[in-house]
N, C-alpha and C positions, 0 to 999 in steps of 0.2 A: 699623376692626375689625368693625363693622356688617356690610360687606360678605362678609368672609371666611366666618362663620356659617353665611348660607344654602348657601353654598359647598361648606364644608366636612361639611354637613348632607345634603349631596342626594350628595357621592363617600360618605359613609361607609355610606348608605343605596345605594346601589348596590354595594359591596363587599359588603356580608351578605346582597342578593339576589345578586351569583357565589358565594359561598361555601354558599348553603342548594343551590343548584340543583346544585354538585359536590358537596356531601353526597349530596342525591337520585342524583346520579348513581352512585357510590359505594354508595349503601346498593342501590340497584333492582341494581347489580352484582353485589354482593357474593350479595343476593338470588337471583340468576339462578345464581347457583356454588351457592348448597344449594339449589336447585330451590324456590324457592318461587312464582316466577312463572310464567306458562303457554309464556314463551319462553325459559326457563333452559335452560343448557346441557346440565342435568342428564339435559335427554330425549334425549339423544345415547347417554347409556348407561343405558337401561332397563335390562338385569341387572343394572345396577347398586345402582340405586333400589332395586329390588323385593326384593334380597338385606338389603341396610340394612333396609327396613320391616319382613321376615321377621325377622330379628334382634333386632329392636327391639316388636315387637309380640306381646304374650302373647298364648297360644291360649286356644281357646275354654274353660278348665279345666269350665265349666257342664255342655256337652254330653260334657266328657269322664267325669266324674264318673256322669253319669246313668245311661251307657252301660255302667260297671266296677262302680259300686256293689252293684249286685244277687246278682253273681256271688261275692264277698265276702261269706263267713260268719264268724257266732260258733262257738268251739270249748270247750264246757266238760268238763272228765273231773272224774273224781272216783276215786281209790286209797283201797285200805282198804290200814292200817298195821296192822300187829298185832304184838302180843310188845313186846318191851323197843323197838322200832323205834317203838311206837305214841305215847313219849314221857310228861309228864306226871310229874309228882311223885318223882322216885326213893324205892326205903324207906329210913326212916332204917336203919342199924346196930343203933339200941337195940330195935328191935321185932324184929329178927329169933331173938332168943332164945328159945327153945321156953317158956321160963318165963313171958315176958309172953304168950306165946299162950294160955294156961292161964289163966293169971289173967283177964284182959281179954275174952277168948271172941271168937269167928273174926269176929261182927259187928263188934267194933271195931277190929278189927285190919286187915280190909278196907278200911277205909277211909284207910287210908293205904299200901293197894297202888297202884303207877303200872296205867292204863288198860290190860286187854287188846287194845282197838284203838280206833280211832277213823278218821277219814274227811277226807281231804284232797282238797281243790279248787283246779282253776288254771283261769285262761283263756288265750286266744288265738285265732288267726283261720287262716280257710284260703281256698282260692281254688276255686272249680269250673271244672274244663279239661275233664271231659269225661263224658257216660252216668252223673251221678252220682258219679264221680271227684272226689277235694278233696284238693289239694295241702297240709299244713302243715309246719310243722316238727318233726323228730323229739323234741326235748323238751320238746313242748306235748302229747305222748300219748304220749310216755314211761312206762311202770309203768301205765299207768292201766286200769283196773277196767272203768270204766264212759265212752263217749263220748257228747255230745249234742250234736247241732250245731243251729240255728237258723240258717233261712235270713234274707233282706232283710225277706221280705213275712211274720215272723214263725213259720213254720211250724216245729214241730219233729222231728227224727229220730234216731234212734238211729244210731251212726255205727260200722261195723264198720274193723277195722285191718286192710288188705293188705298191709303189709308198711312196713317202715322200714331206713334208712341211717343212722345213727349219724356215717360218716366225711363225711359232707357235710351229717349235721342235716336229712335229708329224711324224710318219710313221705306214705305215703297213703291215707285213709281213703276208705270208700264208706259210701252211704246211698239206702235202696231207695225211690226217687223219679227222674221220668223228667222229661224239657221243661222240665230246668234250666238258669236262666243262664248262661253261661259266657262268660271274657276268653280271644278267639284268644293265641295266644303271638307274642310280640313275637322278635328275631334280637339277642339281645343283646353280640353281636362289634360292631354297628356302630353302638354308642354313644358318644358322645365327651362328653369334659369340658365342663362348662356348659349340656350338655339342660337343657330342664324332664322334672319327674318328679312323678307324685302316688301318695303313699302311702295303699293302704286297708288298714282293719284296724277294731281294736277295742278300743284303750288303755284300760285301765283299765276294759275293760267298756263304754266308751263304744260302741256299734256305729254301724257307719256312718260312721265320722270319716275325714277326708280329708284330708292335708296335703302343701304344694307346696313341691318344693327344689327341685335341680339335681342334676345328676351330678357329687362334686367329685372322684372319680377311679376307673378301672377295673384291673381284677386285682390287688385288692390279697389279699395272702397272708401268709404266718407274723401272723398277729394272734392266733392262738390259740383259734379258737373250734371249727374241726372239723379232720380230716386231710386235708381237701380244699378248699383256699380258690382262690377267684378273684373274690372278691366286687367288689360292685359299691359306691361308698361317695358316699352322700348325705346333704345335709343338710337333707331332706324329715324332718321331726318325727317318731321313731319310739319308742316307750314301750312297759311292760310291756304285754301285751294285743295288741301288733302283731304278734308273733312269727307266721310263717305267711301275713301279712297280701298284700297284691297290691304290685307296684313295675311302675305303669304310663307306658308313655310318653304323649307330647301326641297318638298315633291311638288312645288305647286299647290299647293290646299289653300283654302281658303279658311285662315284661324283668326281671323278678327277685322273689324270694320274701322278704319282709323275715325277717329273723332276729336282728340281732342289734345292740346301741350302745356305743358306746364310752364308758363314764361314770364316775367318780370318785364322784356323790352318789349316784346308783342312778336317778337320772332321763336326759331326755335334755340332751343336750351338744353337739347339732350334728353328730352322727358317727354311723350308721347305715350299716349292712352288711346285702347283702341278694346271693343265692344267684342267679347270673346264671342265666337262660331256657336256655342252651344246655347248661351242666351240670345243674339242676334238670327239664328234661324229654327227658333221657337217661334220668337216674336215676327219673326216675317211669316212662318205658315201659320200662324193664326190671323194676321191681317188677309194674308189673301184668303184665307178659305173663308173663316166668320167675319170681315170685316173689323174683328175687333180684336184686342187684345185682352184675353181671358186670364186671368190668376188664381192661383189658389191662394187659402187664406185660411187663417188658425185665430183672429182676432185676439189677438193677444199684443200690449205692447212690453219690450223687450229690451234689456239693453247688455251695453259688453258687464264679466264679470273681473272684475279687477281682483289686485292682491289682496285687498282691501276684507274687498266683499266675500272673496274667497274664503278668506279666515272667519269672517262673522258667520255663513250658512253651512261652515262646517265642512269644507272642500278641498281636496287633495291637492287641487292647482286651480289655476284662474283660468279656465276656459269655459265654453259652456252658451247657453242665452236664458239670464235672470229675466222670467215675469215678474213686471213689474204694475200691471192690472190686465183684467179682464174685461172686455165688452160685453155688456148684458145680450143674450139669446145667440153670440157667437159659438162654433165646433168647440173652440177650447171651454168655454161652457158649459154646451151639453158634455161634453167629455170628463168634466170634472180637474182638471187643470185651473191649478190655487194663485193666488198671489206668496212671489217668494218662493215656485218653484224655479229650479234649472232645469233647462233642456239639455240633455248634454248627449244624444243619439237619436236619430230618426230611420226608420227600419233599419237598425245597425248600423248608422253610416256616424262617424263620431261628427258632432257638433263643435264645431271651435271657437265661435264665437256669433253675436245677433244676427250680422252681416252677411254670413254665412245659412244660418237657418232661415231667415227673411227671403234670400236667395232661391232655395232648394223648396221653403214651402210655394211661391211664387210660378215656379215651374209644376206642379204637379198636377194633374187630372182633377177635374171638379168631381165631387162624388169618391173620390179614393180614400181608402182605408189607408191608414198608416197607422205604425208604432213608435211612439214616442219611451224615450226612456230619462226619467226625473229625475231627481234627485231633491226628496222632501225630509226638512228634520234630520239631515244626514243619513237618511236611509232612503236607496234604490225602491222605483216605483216606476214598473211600466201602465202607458193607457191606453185603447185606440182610442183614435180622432178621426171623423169624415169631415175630407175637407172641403170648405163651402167656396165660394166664388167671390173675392173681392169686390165689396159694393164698389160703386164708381165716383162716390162724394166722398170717399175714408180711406186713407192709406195708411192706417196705422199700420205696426207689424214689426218693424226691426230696428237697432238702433235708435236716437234723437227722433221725437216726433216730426212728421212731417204728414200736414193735414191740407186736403182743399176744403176751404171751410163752407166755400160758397159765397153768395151774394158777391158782395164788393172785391170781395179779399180772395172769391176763387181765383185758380193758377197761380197761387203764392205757396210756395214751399221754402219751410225753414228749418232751420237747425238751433238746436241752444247751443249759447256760443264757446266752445272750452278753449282752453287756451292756444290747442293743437287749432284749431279752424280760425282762432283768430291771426297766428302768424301765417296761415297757408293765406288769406285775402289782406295781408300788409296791419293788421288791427291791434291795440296797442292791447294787452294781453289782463288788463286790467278792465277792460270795455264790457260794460252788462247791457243785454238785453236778445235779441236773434239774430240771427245771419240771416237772408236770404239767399237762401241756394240755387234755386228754378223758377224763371218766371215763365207762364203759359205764354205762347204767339195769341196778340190778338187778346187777352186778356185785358181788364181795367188796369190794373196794376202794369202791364208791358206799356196801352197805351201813353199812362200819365208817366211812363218815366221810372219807375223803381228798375233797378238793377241788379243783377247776381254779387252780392256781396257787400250790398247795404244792410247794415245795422239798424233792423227795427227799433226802434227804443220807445215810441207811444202809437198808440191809438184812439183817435179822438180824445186827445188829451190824457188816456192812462195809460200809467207805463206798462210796459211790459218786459220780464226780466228773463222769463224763457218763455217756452212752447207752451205751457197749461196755461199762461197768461195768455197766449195767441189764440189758442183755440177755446176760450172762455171767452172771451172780450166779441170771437170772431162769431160764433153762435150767437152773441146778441144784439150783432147790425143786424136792421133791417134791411128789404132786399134792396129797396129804393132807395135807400138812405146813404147819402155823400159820405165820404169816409176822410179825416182829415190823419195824413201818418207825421209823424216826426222819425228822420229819420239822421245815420252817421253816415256819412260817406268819405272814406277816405281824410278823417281826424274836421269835417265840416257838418255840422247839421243843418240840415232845411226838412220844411214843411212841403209835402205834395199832396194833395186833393185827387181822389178816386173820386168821379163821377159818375153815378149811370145813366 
């Protein structure tokens, strides 16, 4: 037995020197498959590598920050309130009596009059693109009195208003200073899900604050915030204060204009909407140069095409935009475009859905020829269309109507309510009648109080169950005529009174 030992001591000790050495072999292998050694297979495909390390290695955010910073301003205004608007104390009932006036004499009686005005301040941020030019958002200098902007390097300036957009939540101010910073504009069609993205602005006042997400997806729409969405949605940190702020990508571009979050406590939530570069600096050179905001327009209203729908008009798939009427002496029209066609191509670009073709006709040249491609009766049907110039009292055109009717009810934009739009504003999913999506600054309706995401439910006493009841009911107030709404707010009805 003596014998066996050493024996058995010297094979077992040569077994674990083959097995460490096919380990080695094995690992330096396996090694050479992820490229870690200098004769890995890996250098076979360098695109390859280099695409991985791209992927996987964050950018320089330091040098991006430096370079965008500066360009990014404070935006603060300031509104004088006046009259019963100005808030503050209501009179009691018991003092209004001529008798206690008498008695008590006008100085103590003042004093429990509500404020003739007083003074309201917001912040926010803006971007400079160009000669003094600064991109914000339209309801960060909304109503406002008075603008001041403050640059990076501290400086301050009075900030003059050239014009605002309401239906996309734009505006743009100037300030008489020259050899200002500015972020070039970024292409933002060719963003895709998962970029990095750094957010500048001014949360909370904070200036200068910089925060890094990703793009967690593009064109998004119906969210409710303007009449024109294609927004861009990240989860880059975006807070009160940011509104107007810069959505830069990792060169420094400028691909979006922060606007807006999606939030349930009034903070942020990971959900951040922000005004893509391609719509945002249409609508800023057409403020500066026309003073106005120009659109194209196909008079047609349009909605998405469902499964549904897909199968009844004889359609391969549900994409597309169903007319669903025509305006009398609109392009679509003269064009010859029916009720019950689809649009499913515009000079060859595929059409995917209302929101989309609403979008694309909105941006194009007044007077421009286009080709439209139908689909009627299940048979293909091209047509041209010249497109005419959006009246300024009618936004029909894509998706949920959404009308300014005028008189009482101008600057009121609504939606019919489905059940997606009712869980996005808290609404119990069974609730009939309209959302309201946008109310105008400075409108009758902003003054007396309606809100984004009251539930229209009457007017002057008749209901109203969607949008053709809105815009029926709304054509036959007079201009001067009081308007009495019933409205839902948040599972409570009440009555408000438009006045003019």
């Amino acid at each position: 037995m003596g014998d066996r030992r050493p024996r058995n001591g010297v094979r077992g000790a040569f077994l674990a020197l083959l097995l460490i050495g096919a380990g080695m072999v094995l690992g330096f292998t396996f090694a050479a498959d992820v490229g870690w050694l200098p004769f890995s297979r890996a250098q076979n495909d360098v695109k390859s590598v280099e695409r991985v390390s791209m992927l996987g290695t964050a950018p320089n955010f330091v040098a991006v920050s430096k370079a965008v910073t500066p360009a990014v301003v404070n935006i603060s205004t300031t509104r004088v309130v006046k009259g019963e608007e100005g808030g503050g104390a209501p009179m009691n009932p018991f003092f209004e009596d001529p008798f206690f006036r008498r008695f008590f004499g006008d100085e103590f009686y003042r004093q429990f009059e509500a404020p003739r005005q007083r003074k309201e301040q917001s912040l926010g941020s803006g971007v400079i693109v160009d000669g003094g030019y600064i991109v914000t958002n339209n309801h960060v200098v909304a109503k406002a009195d008075e603008i001041k902007v403050v640059l990076s390097d501290k400086r301050e300036f009075k900030g003059t208003l050239v014009g605002t957009d309401p239906k996309s939540d734009l505006a743009v101010i100037k300030v008489a200073a020259s050899d200002l910073p500015t972020i070039p504009w970024g292409d933002s069609t060719r963003l895709e899900v998962g970029e990095y993205v750094l957010a500048v602005g001014n949360p909370f006042g904070l200036n200068q604050t910089v925060t890094m997400g990703i793009v967690s997806a593009v064109g998004r729409a119906n969210v409710g915030i303007a009449d024109y969405e294609d927004f861009i949605q990240t989860d880059a940190a975006i807070n009160p204060g940011n509104s107007g702020g810069a959505l830069v990508n990792v060169k420094g571009e400028l691909i979006g204009i922060n606007t807006a979050i999606f939030t349930r406590s009034g903070g942020y939530m990971g959900i951040g909407f922000a005004v893509p570069s391609k719509m945002a600096k249409a609508v800023i050179d057409s403020l500066i140069h026309k003073g106005k905001v120009v659109r194209g327009w196909l008079g047609v209203t349009i909605q998405e095409v469902s499964p549904e729908l897909a199968k009844q008009f004889g359609l391969k798939e549900s994409r597309g935009a169903l007319v669903s009427d025509i305006l009398e002496g609109s392009p679509a029209e003269k064009a010859g475009i029916a009720r019950g066609d689809v649009i499913v191509e515009i000079d060859r670009k595929p059409v995917e859905n209302a929101v989309q073709l609403r979008n694309l006709v909105a941006g194009l040249e007044i007077g421009a020829k286009i080709q439209l491609k139908l689909i009627r009766d299940k048979k293909d049907k091209q047509v041209e269309v010249t497109i005419g110039e959006q009246p300024k009292e009618l936004t029909k055109g894509g998706g949920p109507l959404e009308e300014d009717a005028g008189g009482g009810l101008a600057g009121i934009s609504v939606h019919d309510l489905s059940p997606e739009i009712a869980q996005r504003f808290g609404l119990p999913e069974d609730e009939e009648g309209v959302v309201v999506t946008r109310i105008e600054p400075g409108s009758l309706a902003d003054d007396a109080g309606v809100q984004r995401g009251d539930v229209l439910l009457e007017i002057n006493r008749r209901p109203v169950r969607n949008t053709k009841d809105f815009s029926r009911i709304a054509r036959e107030i007079e201009k001067d005529e009081s308007i009495l709404l019933l409205i839902n707010r948040q599972g409570q009805t009440l009555f408000i009174t438009l006045t003019p």
